[in-house]
mmJSON file of the N, C-alpha and C atoms, coordinates in Angstrom:
{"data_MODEL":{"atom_site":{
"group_PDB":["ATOM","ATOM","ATOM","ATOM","ATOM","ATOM","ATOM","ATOM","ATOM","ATOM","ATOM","ATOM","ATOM","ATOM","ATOM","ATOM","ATOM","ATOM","ATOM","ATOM","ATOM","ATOM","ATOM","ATOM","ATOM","ATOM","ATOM","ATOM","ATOM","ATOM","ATOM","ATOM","ATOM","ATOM","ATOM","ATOM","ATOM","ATOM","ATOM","ATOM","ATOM","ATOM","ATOM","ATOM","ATOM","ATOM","ATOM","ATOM","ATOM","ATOM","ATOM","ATOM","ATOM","ATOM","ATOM","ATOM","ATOM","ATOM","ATOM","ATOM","ATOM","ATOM","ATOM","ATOM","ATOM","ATOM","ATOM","ATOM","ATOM","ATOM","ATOM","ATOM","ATOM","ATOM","ATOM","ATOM","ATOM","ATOM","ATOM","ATOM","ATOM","ATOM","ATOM","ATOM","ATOM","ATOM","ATOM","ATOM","ATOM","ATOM","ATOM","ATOM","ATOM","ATOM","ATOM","ATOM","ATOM","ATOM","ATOM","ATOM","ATOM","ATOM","ATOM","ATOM","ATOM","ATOM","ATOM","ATOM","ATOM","ATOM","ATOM","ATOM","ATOM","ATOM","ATOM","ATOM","ATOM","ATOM","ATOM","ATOM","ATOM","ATOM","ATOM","ATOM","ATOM","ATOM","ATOM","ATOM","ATOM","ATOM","ATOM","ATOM","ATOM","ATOM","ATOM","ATOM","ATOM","ATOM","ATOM","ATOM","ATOM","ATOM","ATOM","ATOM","ATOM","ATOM","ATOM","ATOM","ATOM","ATOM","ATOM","ATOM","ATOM","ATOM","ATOM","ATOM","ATOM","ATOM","ATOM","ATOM","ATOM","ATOM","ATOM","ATOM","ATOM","ATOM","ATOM","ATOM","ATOM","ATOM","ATOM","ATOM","ATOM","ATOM","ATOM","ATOM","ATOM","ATOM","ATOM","ATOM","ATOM","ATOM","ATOM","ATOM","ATOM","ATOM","ATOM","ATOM","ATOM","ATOM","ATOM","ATOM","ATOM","ATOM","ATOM","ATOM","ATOM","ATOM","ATOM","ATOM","ATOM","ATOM","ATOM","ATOM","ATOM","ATOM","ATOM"],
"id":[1,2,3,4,5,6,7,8,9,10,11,12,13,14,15,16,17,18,19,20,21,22,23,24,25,26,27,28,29,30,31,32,33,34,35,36,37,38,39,40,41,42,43,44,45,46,47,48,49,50,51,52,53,54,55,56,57,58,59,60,61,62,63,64,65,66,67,68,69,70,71,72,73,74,75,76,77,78,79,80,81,82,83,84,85,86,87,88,89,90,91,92,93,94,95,96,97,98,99,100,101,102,103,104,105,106,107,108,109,110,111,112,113,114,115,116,117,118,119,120,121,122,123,124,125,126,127,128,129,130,131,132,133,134,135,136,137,138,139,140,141,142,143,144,145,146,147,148,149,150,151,152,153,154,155,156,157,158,159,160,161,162,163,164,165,166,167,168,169,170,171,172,173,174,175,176,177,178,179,180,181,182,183,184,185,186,187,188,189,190,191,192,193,194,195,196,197,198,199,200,201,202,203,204,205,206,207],
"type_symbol":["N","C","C","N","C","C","N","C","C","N","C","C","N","C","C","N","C","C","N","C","C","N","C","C","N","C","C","N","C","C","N","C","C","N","C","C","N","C","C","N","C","C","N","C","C","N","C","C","N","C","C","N","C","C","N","C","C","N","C","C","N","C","C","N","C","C","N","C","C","N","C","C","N","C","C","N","C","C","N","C","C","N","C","C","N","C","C","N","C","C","N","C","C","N","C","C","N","C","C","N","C","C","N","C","C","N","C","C","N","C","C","N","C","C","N","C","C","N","C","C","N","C","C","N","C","C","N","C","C","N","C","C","N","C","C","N","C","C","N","C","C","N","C","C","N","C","C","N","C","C","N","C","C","N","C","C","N","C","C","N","C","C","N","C","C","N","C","C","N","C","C","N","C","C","N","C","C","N","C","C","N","C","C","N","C","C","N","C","C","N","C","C","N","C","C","N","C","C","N","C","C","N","C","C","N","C","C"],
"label_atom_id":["N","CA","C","N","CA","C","N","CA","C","N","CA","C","N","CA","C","N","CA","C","N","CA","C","N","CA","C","N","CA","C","N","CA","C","N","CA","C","N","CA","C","N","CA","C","N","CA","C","N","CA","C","N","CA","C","N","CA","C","N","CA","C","N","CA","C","N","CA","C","N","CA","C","N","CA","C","N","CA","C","N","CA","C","N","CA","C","N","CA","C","N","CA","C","N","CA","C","N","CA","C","N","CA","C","N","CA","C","N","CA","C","N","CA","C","N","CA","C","N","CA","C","N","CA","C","N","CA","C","N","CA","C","N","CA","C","N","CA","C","N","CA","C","N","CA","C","N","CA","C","N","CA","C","N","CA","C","N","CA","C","N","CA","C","N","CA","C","N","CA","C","N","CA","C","N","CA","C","N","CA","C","N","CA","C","N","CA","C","N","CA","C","N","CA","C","N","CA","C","N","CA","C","N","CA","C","N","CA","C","N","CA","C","N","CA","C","N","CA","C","N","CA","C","N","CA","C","N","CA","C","N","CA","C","N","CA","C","N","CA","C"],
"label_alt_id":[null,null,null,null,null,null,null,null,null,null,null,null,null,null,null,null,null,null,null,null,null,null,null,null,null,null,null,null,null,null,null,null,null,null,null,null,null,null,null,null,null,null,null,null,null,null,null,null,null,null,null,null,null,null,null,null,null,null,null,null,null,null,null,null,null,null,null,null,null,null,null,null,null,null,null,null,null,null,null,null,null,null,null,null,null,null,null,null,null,null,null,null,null,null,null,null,null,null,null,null,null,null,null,null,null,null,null,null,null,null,null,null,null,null,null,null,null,null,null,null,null,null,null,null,null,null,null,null,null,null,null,null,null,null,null,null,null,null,null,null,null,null,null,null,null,null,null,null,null,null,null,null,null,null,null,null,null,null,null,null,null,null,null,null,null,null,null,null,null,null,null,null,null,null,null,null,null,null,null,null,null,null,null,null,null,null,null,null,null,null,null,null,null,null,null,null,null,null,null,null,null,null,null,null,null,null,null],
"label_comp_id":["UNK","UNK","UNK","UNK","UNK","UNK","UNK","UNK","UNK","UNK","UNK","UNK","UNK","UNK","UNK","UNK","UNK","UNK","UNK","UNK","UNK","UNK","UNK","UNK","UNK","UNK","UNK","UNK","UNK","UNK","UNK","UNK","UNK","UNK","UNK","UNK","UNK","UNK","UNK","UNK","UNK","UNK","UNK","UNK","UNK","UNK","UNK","UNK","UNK","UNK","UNK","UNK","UNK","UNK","UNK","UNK","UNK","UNK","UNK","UNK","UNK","UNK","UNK","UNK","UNK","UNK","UNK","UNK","UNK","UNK","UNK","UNK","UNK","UNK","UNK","UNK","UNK","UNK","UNK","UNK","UNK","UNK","UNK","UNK","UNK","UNK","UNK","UNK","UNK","UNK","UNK","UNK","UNK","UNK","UNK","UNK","UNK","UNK","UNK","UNK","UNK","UNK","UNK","UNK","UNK","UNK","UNK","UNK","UNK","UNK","UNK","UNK","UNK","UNK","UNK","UNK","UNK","UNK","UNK","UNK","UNK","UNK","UNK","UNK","UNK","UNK","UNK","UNK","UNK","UNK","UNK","UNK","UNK","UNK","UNK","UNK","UNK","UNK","UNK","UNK","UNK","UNK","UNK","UNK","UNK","UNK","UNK","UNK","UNK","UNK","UNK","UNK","UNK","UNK","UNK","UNK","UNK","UNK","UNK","UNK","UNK","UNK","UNK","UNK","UNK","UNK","UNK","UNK","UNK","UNK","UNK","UNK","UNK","UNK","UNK","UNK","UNK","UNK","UNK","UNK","UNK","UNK","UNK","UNK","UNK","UNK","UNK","UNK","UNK","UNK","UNK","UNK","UNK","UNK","UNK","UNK","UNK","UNK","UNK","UNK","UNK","UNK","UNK","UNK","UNK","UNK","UNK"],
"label_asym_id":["A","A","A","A","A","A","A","A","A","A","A","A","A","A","A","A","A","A","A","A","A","A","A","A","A","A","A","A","A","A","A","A","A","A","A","A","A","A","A","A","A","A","A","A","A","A","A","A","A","A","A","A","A","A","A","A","A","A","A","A","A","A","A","A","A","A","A","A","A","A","A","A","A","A","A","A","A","A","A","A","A","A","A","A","A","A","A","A","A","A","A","A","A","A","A","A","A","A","A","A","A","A","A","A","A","A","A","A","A","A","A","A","A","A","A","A","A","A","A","A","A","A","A","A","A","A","A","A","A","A","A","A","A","A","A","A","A","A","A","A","A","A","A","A","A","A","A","A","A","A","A","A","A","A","A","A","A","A","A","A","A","A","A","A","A","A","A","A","A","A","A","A","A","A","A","A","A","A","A","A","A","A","A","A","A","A","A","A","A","A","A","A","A","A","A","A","A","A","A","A","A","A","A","A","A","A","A"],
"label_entity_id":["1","1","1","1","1","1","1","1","1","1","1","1","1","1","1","1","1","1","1","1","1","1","1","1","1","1","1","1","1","1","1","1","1","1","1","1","1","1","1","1","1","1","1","1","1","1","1","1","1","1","1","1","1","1","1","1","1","1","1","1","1","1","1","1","1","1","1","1","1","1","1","1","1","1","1","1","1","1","1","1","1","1","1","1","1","1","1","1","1","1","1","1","1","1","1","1","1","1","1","1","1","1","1","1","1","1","1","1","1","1","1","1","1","1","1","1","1","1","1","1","1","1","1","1","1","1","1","1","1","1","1","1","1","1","1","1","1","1","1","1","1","1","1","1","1","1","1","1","1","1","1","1","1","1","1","1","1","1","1","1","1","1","1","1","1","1","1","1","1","1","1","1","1","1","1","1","1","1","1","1","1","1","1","1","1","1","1","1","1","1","1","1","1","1","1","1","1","1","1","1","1","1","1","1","1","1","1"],
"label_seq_id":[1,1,1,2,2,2,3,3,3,4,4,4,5,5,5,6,6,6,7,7,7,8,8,8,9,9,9,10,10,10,11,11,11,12,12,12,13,13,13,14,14,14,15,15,15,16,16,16,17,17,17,18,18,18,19,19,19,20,20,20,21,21,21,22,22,22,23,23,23,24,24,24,25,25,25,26,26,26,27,27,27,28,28,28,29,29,29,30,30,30,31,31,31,32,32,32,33,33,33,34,34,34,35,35,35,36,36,36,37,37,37,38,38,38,39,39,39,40,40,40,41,41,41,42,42,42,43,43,43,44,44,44,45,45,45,46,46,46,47,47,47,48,48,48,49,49,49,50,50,50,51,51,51,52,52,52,53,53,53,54,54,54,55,55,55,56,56,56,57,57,57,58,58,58,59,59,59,60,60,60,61,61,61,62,62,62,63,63,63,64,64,64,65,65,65,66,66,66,67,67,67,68,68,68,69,69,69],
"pdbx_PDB_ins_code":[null,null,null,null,null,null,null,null,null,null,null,null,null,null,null,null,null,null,null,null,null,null,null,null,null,null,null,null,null,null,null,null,null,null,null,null,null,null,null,null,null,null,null,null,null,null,null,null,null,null,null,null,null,null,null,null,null,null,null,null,null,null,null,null,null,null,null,null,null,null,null,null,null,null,null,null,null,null,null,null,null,null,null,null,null,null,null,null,null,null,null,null,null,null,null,null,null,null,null,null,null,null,null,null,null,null,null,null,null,null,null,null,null,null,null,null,null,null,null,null,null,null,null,null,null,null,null,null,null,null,null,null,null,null,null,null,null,null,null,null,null,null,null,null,null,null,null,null,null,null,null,null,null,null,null,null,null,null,null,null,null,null,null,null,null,null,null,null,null,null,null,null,null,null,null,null,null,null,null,null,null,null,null,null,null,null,null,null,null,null,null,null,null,null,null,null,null,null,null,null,null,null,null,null,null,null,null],
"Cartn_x":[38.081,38.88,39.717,38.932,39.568,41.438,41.114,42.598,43.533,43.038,44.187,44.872,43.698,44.6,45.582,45.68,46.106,47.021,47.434,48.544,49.522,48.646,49.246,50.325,50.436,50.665,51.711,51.301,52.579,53.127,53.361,53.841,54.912,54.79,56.536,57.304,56.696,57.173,58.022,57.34,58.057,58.96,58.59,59.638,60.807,61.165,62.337,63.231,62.421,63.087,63.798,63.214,63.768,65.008,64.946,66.045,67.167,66.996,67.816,68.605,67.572,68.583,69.58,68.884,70.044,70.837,70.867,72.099,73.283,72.438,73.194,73.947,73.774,74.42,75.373,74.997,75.91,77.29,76.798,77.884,78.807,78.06,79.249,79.708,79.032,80.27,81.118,81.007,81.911,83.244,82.68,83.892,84.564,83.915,84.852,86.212,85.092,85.838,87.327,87.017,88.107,89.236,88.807,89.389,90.629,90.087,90.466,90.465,89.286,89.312,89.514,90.498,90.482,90.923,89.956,89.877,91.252,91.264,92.346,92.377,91.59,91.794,90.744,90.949,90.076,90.455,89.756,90.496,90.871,91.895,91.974,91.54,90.583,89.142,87.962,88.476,87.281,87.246,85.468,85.732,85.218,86.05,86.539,85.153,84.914,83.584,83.827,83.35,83.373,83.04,84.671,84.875,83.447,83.63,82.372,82.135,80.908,80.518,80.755,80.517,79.794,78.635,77.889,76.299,76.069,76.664,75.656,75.922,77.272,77.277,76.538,75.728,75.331,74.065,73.466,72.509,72.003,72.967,73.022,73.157,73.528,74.093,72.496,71.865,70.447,69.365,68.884,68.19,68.684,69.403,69.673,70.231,71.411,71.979,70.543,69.441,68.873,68.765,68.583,67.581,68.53,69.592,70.95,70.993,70.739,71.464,69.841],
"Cartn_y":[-224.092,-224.653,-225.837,-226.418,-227.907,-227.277,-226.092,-226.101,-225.286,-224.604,-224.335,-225.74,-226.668,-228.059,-229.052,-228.891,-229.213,-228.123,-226.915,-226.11,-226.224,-226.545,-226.538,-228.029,-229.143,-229.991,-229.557,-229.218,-229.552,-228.084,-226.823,-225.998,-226.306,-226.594,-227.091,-228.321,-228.947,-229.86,-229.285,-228.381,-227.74,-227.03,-226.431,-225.301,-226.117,-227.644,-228.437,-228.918,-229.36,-229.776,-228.656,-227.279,-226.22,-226.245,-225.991,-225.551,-227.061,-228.362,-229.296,-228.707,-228.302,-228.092,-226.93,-226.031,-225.242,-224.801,-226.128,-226.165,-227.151,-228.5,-228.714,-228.193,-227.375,-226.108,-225.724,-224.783,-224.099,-225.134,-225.938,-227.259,-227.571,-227.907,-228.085,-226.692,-225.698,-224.269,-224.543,-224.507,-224.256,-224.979,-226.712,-227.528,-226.891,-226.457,-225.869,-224.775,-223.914,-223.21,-223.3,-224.087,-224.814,-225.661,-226.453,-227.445,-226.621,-225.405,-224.804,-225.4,-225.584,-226.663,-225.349,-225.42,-224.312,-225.103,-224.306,-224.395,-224.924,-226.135,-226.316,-226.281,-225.914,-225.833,-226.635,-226.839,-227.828,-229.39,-230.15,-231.667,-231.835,-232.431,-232.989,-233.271,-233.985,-234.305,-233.733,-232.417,-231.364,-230.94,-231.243,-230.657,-229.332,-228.97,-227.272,-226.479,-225.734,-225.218,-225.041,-225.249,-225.116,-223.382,-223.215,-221.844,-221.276,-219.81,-219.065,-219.162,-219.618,-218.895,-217.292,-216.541,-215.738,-215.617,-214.347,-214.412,-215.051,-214.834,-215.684,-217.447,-217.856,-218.871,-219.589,-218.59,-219.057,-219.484,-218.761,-218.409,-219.623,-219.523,-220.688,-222.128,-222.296,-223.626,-224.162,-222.948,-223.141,-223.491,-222.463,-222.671,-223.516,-223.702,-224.784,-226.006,-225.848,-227.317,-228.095,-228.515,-229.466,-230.171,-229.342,-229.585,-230.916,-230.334,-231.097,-232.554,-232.921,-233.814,-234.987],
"Cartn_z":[-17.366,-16.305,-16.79,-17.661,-18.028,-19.12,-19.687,-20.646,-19.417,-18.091,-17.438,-16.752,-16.459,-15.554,-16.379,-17.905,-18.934,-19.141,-18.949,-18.861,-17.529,-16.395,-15.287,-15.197,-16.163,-16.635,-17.24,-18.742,-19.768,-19.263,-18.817,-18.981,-18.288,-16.837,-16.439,-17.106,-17.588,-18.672,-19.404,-20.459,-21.288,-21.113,-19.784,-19.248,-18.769,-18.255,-17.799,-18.975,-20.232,-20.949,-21.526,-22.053,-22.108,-21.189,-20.515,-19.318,-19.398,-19.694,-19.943,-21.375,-22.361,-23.457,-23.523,-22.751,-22.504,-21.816,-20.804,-19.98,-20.539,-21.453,-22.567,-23.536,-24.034,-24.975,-24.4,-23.379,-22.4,-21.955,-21.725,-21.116,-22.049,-23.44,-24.905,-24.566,-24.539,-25.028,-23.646,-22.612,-21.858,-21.875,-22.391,-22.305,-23.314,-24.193,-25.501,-25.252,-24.402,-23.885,-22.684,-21.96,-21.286,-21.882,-22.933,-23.222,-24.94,-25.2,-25.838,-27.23,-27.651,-29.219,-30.538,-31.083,-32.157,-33.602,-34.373,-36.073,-35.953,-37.362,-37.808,-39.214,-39.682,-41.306,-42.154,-43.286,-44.098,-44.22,-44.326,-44.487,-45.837,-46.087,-47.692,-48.347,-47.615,-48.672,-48.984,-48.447,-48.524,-49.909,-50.777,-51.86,-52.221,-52.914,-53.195,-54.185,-53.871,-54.84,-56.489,-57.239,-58.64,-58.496,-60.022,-60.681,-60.82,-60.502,-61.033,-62.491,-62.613,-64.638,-64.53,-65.681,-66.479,-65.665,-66.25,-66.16,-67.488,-68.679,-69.91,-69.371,-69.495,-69.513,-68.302,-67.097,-65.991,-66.833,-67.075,-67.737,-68.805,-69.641,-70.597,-69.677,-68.907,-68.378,-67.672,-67.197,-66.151,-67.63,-68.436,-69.329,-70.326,-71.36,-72.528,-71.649,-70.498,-69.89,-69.549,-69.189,-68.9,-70.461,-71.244,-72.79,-73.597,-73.641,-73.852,-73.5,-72.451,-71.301,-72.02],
"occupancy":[1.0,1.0,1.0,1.0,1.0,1.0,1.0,1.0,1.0,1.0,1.0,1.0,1.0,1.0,1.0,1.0,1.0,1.0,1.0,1.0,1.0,1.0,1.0,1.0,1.0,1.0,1.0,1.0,1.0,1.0,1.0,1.0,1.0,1.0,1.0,1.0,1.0,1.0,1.0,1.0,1.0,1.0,1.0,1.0,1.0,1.0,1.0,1.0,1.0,1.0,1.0,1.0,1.0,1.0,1.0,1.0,1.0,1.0,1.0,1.0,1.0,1.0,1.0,1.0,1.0,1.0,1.0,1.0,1.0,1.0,1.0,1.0,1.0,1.0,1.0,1.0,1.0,1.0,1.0,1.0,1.0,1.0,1.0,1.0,1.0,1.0,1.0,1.0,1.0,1.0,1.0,1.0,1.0,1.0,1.0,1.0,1.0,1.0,1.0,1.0,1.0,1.0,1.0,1.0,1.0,1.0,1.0,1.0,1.0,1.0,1.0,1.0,1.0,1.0,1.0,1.0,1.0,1.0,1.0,1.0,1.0,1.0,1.0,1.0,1.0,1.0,1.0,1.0,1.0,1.0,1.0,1.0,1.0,1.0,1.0,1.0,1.0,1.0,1.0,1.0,1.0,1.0,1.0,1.0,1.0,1.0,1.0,1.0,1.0,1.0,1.0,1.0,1.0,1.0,1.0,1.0,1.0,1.0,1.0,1.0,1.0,1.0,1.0,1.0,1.0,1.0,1.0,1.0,1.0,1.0,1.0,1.0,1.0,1.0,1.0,1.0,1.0,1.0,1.0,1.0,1.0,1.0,1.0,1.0,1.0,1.0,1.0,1.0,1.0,1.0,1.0,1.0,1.0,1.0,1.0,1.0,1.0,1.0,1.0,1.0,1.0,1.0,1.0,1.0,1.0,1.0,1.0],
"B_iso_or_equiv":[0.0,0.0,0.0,0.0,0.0,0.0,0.0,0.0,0.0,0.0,0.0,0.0,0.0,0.0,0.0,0.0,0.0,0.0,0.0,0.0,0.0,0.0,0.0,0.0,0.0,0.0,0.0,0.0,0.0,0.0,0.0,0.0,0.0,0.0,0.0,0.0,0.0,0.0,0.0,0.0,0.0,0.0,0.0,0.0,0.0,0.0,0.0,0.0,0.0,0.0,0.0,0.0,0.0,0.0,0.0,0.0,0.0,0.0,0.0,0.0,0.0,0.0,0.0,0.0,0.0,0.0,0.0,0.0,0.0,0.0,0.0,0.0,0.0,0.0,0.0,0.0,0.0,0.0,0.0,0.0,0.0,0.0,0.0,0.0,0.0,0.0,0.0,0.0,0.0,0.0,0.0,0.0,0.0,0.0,0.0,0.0,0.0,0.0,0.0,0.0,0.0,0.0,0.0,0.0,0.0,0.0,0.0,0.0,0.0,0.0,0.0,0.0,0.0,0.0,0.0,0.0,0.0,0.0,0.0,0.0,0.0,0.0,0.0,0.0,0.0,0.0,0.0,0.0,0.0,0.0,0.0,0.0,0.0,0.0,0.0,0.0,0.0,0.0,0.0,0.0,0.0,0.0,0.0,0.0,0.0,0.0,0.0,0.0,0.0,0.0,0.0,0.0,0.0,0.0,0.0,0.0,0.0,0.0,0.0,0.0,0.0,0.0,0.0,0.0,0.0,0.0,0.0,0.0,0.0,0.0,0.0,0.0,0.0,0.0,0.0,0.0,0.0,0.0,0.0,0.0,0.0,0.0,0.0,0.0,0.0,0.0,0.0,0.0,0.0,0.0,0.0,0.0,0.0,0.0,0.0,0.0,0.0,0.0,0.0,0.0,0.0,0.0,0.0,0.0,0.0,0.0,0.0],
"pdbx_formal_charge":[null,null,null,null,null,null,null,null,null,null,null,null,null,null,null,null,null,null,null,null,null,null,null,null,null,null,null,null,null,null,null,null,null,null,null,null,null,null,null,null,null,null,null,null,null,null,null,null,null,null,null,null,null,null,null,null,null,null,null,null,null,null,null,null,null,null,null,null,null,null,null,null,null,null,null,null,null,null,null,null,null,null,null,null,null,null,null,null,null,null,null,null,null,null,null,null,null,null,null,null,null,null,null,null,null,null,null,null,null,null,null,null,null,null,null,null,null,null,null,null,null,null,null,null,null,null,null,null,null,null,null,null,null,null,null,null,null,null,null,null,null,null,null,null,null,null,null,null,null,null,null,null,null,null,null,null,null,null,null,null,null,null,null,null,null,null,null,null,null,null,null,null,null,null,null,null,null,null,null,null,null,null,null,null,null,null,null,null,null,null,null,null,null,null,null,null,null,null,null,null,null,null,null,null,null,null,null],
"auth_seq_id":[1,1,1,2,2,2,3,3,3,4,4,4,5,5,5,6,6,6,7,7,7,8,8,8,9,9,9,10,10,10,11,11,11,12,12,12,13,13,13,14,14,14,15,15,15,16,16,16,17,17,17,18,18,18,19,19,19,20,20,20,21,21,21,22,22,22,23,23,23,24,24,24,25,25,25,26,26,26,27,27,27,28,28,28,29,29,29,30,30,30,31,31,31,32,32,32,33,33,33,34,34,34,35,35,35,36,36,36,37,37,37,38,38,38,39,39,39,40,40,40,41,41,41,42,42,42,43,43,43,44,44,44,45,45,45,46,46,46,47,47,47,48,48,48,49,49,49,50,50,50,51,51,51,52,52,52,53,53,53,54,54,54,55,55,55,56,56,56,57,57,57,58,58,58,59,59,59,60,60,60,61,61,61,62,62,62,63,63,63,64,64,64,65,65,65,66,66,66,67,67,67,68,68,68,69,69,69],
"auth_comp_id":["UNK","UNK","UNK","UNK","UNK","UNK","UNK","UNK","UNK","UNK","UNK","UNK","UNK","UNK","UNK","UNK","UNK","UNK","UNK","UNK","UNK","UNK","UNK","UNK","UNK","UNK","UNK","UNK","UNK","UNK","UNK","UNK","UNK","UNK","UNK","UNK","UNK","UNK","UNK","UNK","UNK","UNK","UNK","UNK","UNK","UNK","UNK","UNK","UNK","UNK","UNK","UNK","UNK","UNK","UNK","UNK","UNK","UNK","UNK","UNK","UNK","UNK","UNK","UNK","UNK","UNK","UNK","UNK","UNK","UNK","UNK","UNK","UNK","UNK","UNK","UNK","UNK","UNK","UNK","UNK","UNK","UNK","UNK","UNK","UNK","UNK","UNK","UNK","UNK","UNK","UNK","UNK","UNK","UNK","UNK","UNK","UNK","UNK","UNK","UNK","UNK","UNK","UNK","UNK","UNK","UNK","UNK","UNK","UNK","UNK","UNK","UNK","UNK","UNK","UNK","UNK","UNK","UNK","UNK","UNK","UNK","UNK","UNK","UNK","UNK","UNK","UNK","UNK","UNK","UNK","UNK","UNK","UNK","UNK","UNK","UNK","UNK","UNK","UNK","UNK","UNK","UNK","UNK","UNK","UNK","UNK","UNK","UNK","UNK","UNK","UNK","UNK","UNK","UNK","UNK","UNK","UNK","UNK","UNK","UNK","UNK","UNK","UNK","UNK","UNK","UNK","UNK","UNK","UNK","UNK","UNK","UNK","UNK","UNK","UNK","UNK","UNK","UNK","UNK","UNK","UNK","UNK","UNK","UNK","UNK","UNK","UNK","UNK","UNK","UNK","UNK","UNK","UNK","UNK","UNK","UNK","UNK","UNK","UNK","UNK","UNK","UNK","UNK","UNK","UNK","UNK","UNK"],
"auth_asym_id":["A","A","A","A","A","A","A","A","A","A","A","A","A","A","A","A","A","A","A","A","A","A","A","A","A","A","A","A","A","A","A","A","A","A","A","A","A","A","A","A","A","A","A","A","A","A","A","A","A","A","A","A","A","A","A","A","A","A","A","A","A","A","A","A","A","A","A","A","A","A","A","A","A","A","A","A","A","A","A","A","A","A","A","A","A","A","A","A","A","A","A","A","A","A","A","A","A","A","A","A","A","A","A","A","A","A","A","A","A","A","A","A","A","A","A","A","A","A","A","A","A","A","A","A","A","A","A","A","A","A","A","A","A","A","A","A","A","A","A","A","A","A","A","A","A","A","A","A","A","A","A","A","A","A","A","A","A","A","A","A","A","A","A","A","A","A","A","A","A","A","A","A","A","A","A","A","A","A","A","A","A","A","A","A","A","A","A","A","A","A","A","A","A","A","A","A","A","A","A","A","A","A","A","A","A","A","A"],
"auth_atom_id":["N","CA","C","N","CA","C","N","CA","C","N","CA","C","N","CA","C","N","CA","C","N","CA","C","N","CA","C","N","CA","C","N","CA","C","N","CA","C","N","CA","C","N","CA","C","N","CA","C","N","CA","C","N","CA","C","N","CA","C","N","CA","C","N","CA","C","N","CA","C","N","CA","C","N","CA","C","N","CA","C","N","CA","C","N","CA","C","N","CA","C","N","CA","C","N","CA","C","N","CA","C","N","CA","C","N","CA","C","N","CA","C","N","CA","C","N","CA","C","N","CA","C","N","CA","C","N","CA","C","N","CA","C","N","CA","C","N","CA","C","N","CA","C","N","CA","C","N","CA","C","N","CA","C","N","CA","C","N","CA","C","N","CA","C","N","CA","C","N","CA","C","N","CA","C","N","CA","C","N","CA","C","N","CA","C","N","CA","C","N","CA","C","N","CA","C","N","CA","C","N","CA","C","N","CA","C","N","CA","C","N","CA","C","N","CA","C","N","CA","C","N","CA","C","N","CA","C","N","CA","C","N","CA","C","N","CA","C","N","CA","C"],
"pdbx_PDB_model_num":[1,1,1,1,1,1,1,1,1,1,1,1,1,1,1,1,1,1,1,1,1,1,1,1,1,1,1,1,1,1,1,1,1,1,1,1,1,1,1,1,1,1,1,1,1,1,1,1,1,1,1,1,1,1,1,1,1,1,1,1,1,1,1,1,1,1,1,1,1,1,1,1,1,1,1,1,1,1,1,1,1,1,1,1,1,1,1,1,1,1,1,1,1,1,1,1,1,1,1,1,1,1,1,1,1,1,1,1,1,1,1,1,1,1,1,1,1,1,1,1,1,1,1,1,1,1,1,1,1,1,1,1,1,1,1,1,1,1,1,1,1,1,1,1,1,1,1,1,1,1,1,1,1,1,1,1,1,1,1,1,1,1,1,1,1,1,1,1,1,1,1,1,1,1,1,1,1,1,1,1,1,1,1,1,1,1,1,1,1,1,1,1,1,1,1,1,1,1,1,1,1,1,1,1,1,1,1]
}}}
């Protein structure tokens, strides 16, 4: 009896904050949706991914690059 009066407790608990976060969510998407926010691209200072290796030179760079350094 004692872990149902301890469910009868936190379960609507859990179940409100639930329901706050995802009416939160919902609320960002909608303003999104209204307010029409669309991609604009990358910033300038976005930095760019380094060239692919090889598989050897991948290879080489993972196993011998620490030994090196």
């Amino acid at each position: 009896m004692m872990i149902i009066d301890v469910l009868n407790i936190v379960a609507p608990v859990a179940l409100a904050i639930f329901l706050i976060g995802v009416g939160v969510r919902l609320g960002r998407f909608a303003l999104a949706l209204v307010t029409r926010r669309r991609f604009r691209g990358v910033t300038p200072t976005f930095e760019r991914a380094p060239r692919r290796l090889g598989f050897f030179k991948a290879l080489h760079a993972v196993l011998l690059g620490p030994y090196r350094h």
